[in-house]
N, C-alpha and C positions, 0 to 999 in steps of 0.2 A: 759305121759305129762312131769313128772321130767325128763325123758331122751329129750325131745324137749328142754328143756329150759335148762338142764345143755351144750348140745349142741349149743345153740342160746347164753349162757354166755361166752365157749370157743371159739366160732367166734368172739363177742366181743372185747376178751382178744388178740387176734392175731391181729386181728385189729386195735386195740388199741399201740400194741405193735408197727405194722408197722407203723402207724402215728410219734409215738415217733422217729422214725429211721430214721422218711423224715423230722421233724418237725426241725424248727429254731429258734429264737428269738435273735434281734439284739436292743442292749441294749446301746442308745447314751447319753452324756452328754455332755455340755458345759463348760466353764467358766465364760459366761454371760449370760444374761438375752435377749440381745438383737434378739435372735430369737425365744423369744416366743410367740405362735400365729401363730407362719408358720408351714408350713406341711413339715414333713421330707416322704422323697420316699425310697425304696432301689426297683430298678432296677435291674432285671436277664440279662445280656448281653451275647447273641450268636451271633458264626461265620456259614455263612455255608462256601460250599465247594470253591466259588467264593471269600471268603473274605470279603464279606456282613457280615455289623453287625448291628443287630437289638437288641435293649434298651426297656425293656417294664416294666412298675410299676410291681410290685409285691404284695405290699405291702407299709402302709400308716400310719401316725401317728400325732397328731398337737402337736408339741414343748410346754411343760407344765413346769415349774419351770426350764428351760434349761435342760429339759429328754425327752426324748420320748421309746416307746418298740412297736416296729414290730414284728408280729408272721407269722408264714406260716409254707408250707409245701411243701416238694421240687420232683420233680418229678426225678430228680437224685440226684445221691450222692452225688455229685457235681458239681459247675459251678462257672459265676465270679459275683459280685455282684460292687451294688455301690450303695454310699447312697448318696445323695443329699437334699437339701431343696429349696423345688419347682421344678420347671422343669428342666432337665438336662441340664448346659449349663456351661460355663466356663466363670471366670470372671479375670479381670486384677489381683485381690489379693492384691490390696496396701491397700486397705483401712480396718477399723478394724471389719467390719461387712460383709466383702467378703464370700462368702465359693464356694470352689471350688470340685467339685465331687470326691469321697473318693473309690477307689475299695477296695475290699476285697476280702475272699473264704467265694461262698455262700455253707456252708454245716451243717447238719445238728449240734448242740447244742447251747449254748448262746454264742454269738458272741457278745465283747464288745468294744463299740467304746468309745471316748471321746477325744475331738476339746477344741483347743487354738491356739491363733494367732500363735504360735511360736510354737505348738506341736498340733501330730497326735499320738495317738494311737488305736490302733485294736487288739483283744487277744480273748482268752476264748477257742480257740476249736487249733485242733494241727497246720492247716495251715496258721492258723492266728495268730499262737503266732511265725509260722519264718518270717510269712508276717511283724510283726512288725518289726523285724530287720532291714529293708528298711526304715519304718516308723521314727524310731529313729534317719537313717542318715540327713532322709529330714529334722527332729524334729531341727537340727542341722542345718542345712541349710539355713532354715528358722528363728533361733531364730537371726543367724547371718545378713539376710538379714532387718529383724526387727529395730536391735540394729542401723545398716548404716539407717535408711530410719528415726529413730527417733532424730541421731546425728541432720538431716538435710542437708548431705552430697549429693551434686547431681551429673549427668552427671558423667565425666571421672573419677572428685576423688572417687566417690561412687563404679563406676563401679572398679574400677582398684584394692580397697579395698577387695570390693566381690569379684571379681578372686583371689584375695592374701591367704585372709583368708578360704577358702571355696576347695582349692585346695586339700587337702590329705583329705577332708571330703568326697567330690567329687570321689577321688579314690576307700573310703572303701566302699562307696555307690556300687561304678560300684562292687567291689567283692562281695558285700552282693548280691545284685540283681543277679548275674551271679550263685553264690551257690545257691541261692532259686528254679532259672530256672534249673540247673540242678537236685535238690533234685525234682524236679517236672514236668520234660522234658516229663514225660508219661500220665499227663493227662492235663486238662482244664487251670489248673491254671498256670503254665510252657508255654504252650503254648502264653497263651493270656501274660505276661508278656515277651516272648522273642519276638514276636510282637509288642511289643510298647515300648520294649529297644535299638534295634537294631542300634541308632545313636549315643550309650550311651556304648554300649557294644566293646571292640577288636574286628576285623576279625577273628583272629585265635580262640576268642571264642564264635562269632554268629557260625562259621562253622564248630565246633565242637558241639555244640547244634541243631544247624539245619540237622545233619547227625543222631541223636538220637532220632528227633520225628518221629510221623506217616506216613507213605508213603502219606495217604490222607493229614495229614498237610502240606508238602512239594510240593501238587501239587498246592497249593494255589497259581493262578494270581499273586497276588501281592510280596508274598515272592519268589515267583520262582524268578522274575524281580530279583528284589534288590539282590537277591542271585549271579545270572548270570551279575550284575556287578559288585558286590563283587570280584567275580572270572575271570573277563574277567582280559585277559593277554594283556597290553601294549607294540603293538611292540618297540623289543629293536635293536637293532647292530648284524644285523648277521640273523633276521628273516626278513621272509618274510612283507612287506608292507601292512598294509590295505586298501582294497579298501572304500574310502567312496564317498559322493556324495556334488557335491559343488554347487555353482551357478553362473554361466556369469553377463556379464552387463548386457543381457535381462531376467534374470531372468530363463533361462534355465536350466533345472540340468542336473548336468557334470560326472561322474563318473572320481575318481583319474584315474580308468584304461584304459583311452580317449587318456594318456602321458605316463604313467608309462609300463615296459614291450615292448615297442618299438623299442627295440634296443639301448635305449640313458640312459645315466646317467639322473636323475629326480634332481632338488634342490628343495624340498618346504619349501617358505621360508613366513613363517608366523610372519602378521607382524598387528598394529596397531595404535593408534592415538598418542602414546606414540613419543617423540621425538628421543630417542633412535633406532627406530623402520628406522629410516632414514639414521640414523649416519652412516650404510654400504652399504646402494644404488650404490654409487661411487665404493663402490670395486667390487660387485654386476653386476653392470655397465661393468667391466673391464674384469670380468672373461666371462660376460655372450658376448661380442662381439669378445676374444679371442676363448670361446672353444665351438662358438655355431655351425660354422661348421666343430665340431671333433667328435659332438655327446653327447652334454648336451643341455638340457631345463632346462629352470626355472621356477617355479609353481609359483605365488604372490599366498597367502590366508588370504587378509583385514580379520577380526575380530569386533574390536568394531563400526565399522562404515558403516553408511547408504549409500545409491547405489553414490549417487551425493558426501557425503566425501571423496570415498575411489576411486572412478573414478578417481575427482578433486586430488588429490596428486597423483594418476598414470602418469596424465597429468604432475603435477608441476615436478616434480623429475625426468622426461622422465625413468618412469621404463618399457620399450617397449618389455615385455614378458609377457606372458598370466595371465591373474588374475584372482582367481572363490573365490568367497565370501564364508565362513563359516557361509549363514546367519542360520541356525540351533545351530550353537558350537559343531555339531556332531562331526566335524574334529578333535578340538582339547581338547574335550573328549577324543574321542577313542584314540588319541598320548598321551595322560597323559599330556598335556601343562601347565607348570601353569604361566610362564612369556612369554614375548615378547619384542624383537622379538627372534625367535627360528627357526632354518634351519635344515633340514632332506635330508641327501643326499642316493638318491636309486638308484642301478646299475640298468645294461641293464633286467638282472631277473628277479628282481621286490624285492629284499633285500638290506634292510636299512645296509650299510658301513659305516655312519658316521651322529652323532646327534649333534647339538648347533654348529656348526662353525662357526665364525665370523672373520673378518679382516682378517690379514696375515696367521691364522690357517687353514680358506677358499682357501686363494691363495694358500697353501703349499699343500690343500691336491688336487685341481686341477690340478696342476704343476705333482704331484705323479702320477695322474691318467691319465692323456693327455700327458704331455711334453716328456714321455718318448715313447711314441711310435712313 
């Protein structure tokens, strides 16, 4: 019988141990009063293999003299967490009784929070005491968005202020964020932060983090995308053209390689509502009736405008060469466009010899290409 229940006490004792090894407790405080009587949540948030994230309570507590303490017990080592009061959602934040959902690392020991308008912080266990690093930029961020919203400062002055002041806060933020994700590129918490920094982060160093996670995190739908247009290469001067797809007056879609690869020089000349966009119609005009039987076409590709705009000034400006709508903006994505208007001129091959030509730089390099034969 002693040996059953010295046996039944060391099961105990192990058991007990591994409780302690999953257990947590997340220990909040305020600065006011004013959310007492609300329930604070922390929330476990997983990804699966699709990018799907699902947020489920964990654990619950009513806001008692501006404190509350959540206990549990975690089924891994680790994961992400987040503590809220009430249901998960996100709110504007101007006002002094806002609160907007808090993550953390859920793992196991006492994990300690504590809110104010102008400051976050989170601590007590190791990944939470780099987590606050971050914590202290926003702390920063926010004490300064505070100070403008209390001057009374609105619209541009306010805003122009906040960019001003906030700029190198803004930078140390982005390196603190980016050391965290790499000190942590190999598990949950690395992960789910370099997923939700990625607008915030360099190219050169999502893509140096994103070549250091898990094969399976890398096949993720969503990061693959955004990754593969991270890296898609905009044809330049000397590469090959891409083929994209446009649209007619009726609404047809046109493939760029309908014209291009023909045997004729291609111009596309992308153009919009912009008055600018017109200013070289005339020269446009000139080159397109001298060298259209030597073996050039000209592409029109309207932009910001609806089928009856961009007809209606086809018409007014007599631009009498073919026109296919970018009603998507694929086109001038995929060329990197960021003004208008913009001309792209493509040999018989189907390779970009010349980008942005306009007025007499136009005529010179037609004359180059034509007159001498």
């Amino acid at each position: 019988m002693r040996k059953a229940i010295l046996f039944l006490f060391v099961l105990m004792v192990i058991f007990s141990s591994c409780q302690d090894k999953k257990s947590y407790t997340v220990e909040g405080c305020f600065d006011t009063n004013a959310y007492d009587g609300q329930t604070a949540h922390v929330y476990s948030e997983t990804e699966d293999s699709l990018g799907q994230v699902t947020r489920t309570i964990i654990g619950s507590d009513v806001i008692k003299n501006s404190r509350f303490s959540i206990k549990g017990n975690l089924v891994d080592d680790m994961g992400m967490g987040i503590i809220t009061i009430g249901e998960f959602r996100i709110t504007d934040g101007y006002n002094d009784t806002a609160f907007n959902p808090v993550n953390f690392v859920l793992q196991p020991g006492t994990i300690k929070f504590s809110y104010s308008r102008s400051a976050i912080s989170i601590g007590g266990t190791e990944k939470n005491d780099e987590l606050n690093k971050m914590y202290e930029q926003i702390s920063r961020i926010l004490a300064v968005r505070n100070e403008i919203i209390d001057s009374g400062k609105t619209g541009w002055l306010a805003n122009n202020e906040y960019q001003q002041r906030t700029t190198s806060v803004n930078a140390d933020l982005r390196s603190t964020i980016y050391a965290f994700i790499r000190n942590n590129i190999t598990n949950r918490a690395g992960e789910f932060y370099l997923r939700e920094s990625l607008e915030m982060l360099s190219r050169d160093q999502i893509l140096e983090l994103y070549n250091m996670t898990s094969e399976s995190f890398r096949r993720r739908p969503q990061l693959k995308t955004f990754i593969e247009e991270l890296t898609r290469v905009i044809p330049n001067v000397g590469m090959a053209y891409a083929n994209v797809e446009l649209y007619d007056k009726d609404d047809k879609p046109v493939p760029l390689s309908d014209y291009v690869g023909k045997n004729k020089y291609v111009l596309l000349d992308f153009w919009g509502s912009e008055k600018s966009s017109f200013d070289d119609v005339p020269t446009l005009i000139k080159i397109y009736n001298k060298y259209k039987q030597k073996g050039l076409e000209i592409i029109g590709i309207p932009q910001d405008l609806n089928k009856n705009e961009w007809t209606g000034s086809v018409a007014k400006y007599k631009m009498n060469w073919p026109q296919l709508a970018d009603t998507t903006t694929f086109a001038i994505d995929r060329y990197g466009i960021e003004k208008l208007p913009y001309t792209i001129l493509i040999d018989q091959d189907g390779i970009i010899v010349a980008k942005d030509l306009r007025g007499s730089a136009l005529e010179s390099k037609m004359g180059e290409i034509f007159d001498v034969k």
